[in-house]
N, C-alpha and C positions, 0 to 999 in steps of 0.2 A: 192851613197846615202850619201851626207855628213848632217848628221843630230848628233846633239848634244848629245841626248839622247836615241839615237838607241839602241836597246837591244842586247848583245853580242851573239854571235853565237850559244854560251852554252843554249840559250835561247829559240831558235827559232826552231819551229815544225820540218820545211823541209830540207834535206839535203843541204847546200851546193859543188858545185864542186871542185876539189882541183883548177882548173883552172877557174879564174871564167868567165863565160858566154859561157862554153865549156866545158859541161859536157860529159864523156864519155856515152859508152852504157850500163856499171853495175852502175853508178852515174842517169841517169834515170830510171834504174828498180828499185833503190831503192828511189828515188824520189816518183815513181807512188805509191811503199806500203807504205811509210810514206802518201803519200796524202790521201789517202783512209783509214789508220788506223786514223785520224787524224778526217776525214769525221764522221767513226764510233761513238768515242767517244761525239763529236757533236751534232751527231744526239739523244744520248743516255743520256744525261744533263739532269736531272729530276726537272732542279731547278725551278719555276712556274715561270720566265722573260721569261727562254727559249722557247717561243709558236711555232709554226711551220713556222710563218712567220719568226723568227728571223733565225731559223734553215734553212729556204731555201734559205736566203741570204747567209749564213753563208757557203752553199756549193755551193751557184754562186760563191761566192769569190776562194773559191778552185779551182776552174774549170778558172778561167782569171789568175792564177798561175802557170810560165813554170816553167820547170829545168832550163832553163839559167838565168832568173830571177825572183826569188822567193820571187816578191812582187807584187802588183798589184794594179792600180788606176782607176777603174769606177766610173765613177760620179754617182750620187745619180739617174737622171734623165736616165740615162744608165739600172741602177737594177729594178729601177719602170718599163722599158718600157720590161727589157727580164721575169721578173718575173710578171706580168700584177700587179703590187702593187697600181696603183691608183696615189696615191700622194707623192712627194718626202718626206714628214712627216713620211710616214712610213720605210720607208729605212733608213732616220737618226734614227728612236728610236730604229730599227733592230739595224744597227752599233754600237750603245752609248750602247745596253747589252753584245753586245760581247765584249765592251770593255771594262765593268766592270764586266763582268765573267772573262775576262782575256785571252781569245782567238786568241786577235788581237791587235799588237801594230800601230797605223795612226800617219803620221805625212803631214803636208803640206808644199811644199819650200818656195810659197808665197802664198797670198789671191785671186788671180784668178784662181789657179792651181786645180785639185781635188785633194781629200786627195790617199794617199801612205796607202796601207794595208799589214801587215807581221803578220803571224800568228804565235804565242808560242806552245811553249811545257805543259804549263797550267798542272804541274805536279799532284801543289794539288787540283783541280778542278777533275782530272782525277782520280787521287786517292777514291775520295768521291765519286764518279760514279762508281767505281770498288766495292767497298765496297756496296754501296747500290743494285746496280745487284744480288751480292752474297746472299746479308739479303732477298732478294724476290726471287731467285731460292730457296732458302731456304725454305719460305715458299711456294711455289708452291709447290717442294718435300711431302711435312707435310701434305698439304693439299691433293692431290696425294694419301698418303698411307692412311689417315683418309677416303678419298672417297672409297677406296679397303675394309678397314674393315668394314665400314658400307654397303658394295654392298655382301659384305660374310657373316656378320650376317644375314641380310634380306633373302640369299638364304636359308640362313640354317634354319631359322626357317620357310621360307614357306615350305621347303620340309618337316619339321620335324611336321608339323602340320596333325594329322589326327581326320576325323570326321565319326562317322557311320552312315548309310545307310540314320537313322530318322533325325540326327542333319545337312545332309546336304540339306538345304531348299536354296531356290533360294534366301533368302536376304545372308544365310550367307557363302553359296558360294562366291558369292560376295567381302564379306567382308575379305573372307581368302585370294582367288585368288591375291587380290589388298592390298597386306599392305603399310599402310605409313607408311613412315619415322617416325612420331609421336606416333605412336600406338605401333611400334616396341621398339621404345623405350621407352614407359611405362612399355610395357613384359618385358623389360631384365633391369629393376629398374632404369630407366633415361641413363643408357652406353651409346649409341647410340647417344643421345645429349650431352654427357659433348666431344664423340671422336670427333665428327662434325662442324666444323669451323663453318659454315652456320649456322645450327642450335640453336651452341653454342653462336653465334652471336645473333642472334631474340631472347635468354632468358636473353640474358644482362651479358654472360661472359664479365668479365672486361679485361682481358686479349685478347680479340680478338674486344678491341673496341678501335677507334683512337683517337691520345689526340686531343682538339682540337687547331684549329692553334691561334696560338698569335697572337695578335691586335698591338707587337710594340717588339724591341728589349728587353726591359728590362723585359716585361713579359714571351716573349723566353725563356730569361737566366734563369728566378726566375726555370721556369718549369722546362728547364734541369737540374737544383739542386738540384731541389725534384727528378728529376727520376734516377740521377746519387746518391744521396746518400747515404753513405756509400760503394761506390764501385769504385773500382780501374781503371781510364781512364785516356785517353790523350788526347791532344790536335785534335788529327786526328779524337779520336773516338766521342769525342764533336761536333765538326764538321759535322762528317756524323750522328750524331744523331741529329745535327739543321738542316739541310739541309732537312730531313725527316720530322723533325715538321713542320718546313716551307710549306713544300709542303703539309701537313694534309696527311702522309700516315706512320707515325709512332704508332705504339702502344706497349702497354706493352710486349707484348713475342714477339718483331722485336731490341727493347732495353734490353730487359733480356740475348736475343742471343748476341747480338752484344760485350755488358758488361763482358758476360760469354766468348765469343774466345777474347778478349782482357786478359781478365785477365789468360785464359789457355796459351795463347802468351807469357806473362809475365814471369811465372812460367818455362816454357819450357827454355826461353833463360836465 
C-alpha cells in the first residue's frame, strides 16, 4: 500500500504481523479479539449519524478483513448487493460517517479502482462511548434501587393497613387491596414521588428531564456553559457531555454525575 498519507501503525485498530502477510497462529488469535472488540465498540456509538444501517456496513467491512491483510476493498455495488441496501447512495453516506466518526481511513490508487478501507483505533471516540455506558449503567443502577424502595414501601403499608369487620365494604376493599403508586404516595407526604424516576418525571422534576437538543453548534456550546458553570472539567468531559446533548439523552443529574467523578478524579490524583 504505497499511499502518501497512510496512517501509521500506532494508528490502526488490527494487529499487524511481524512478518507481513504471514501471520502466525497467536498473531491470528489476537487479530480475531481485536476484530470483534473493535466490532463492539461500533456497534455501541451512540452518536445520532451512527443509524444501524451505517453500523452494519461498518461490520461487513470487518468481516472482508484478514490477518494477512488488514485492509479491504468492496465496491459500493458489492455492500448494496450482500447487505440488500438498495442503492449505492446509501453505502457511500454509510462510509462518508465512518469516516468522519473516525473509524476508517479510504484511500484509492486510481479512479477506476474501488476505494482501500483500514480501520483505526478511534481512541477518543471510544473513550466518549466508555464514559457514556458508564453515566447510564449508572442510572439504570439508581433507577433499579428507587424501583426496590418504592415495591417496599407499597408492601409495607398494604400489609400495615387494617380495617374492621364494618369498614371493610366491598368498594373499599377494593381500594386497599389495589394501592397506586399515586395514592401511596400522598400517605407517606409525596416520598414515594420525589424517590421515583418515572413518577418524579410526569411532575416535572427538573432534574430527570432532558435538555433539549440544539439546532446548531453554537447553541450547543452556549448550553454546555451554562451547564458546565462554575465547575471543574475537561476537555474529555466536554465532549462526552456534547456527544449526550447531541444525541437528546442528557439531563441534569446524568451532568451533575459526570461533573462530580471528574472533579473526585481531580482531587484524588
Amino acid at each position: 500500500m504505497k499511499v502518501a498519507n497512510l496512517p501509521p501503525l500506532e494508528e490502526r485498530a488490527l494487529p499487524y504481523p511481524k512478518i507481513d502477510g504471514r501471520p502466525t497462529p497467536e498473531e491470528r488469535t489476537a487479530f480475531t479479539a481485536a476484530r470483534l472488540d473493535l466490532q463492539k465498540w461500533i456497534t455501541r456509538d451512540f452518536h445520532k449519524s451512527m443509524n444501524p444501517t451505517v453500523k452494519l456496513v461498518a461490520c461487513f467491512l470487518l468481516e472482508c478483513v484478514n490477518s494477512e491483510k488488514l485492509y479491504c476493498f468492496p465496491s459500493y455495488r458489492m455492500i448494496c448487493e450482500a447487505l440488500s441496501l438498495g442503492k449505492e447512495k446509501t453505502a457511500q453516506r454509510a462510509l462518508q460517517t465512518l469516516r468522519q466518526r473516525g473509524w476508517i481511513f479510504s484511500w484509492r490508487l486510481n479512479r477506476t479502482s474501488s476505494n482501500n478501507y483500514l480501520f483505526l483505533k478511534n481512541e477518543k471516540v471510544i473513550a466518549q462511548i466508555a464514559d457514556y455506558q458508564t453515566c447510564m449503567k449508572d442510572a439504570r443502577d439508581e433507577d433499579r434501587r428507587v424501583r426496590e424502595q418504592t415495591q417496599m414501601s407499597g408492601r409495607k403499608m398494604a400489609s400495615g393497613t387494617l380495617l374492621s369487620g364494618r369498614e371493610q365494604t366491598q368498594v373499599s376493599g377494593k381500594s386497599f387491596k389495589v394501592i397506586h403508586e399515586s395514592f401511596s404516595s400522598i400517605e407517606q407526604d409525596g416520598y414515594l414521588i420525589e424517590a421515583n424516576p418515572y413518577a418524579a418525571a410526569s411532575r416535572g422534576d427538573p432534574s430527570m428531564q432532558r435538555y433539549p437538543v440544539p439546532i446548531d453548534g453554537p447553541e450547543a456550546e452556549r448550553m454546555l456553559d451554562d451547564i458546565c458553570a462554575g465547575r471543574q472539567n475537561s476537555d474529555r468531559v466536554r465532549e462526552t457531555l456534547m456527544e449526550s446533548l447531541l444525541a437528546g439523552m442528557l439531563t441534569p443529574r446524568i451532568a451533575e454525575k459526570v461533573l462530580a467523578e471528574h472533579e473526585e478524579s481531580r482531587r484524588a490524583a
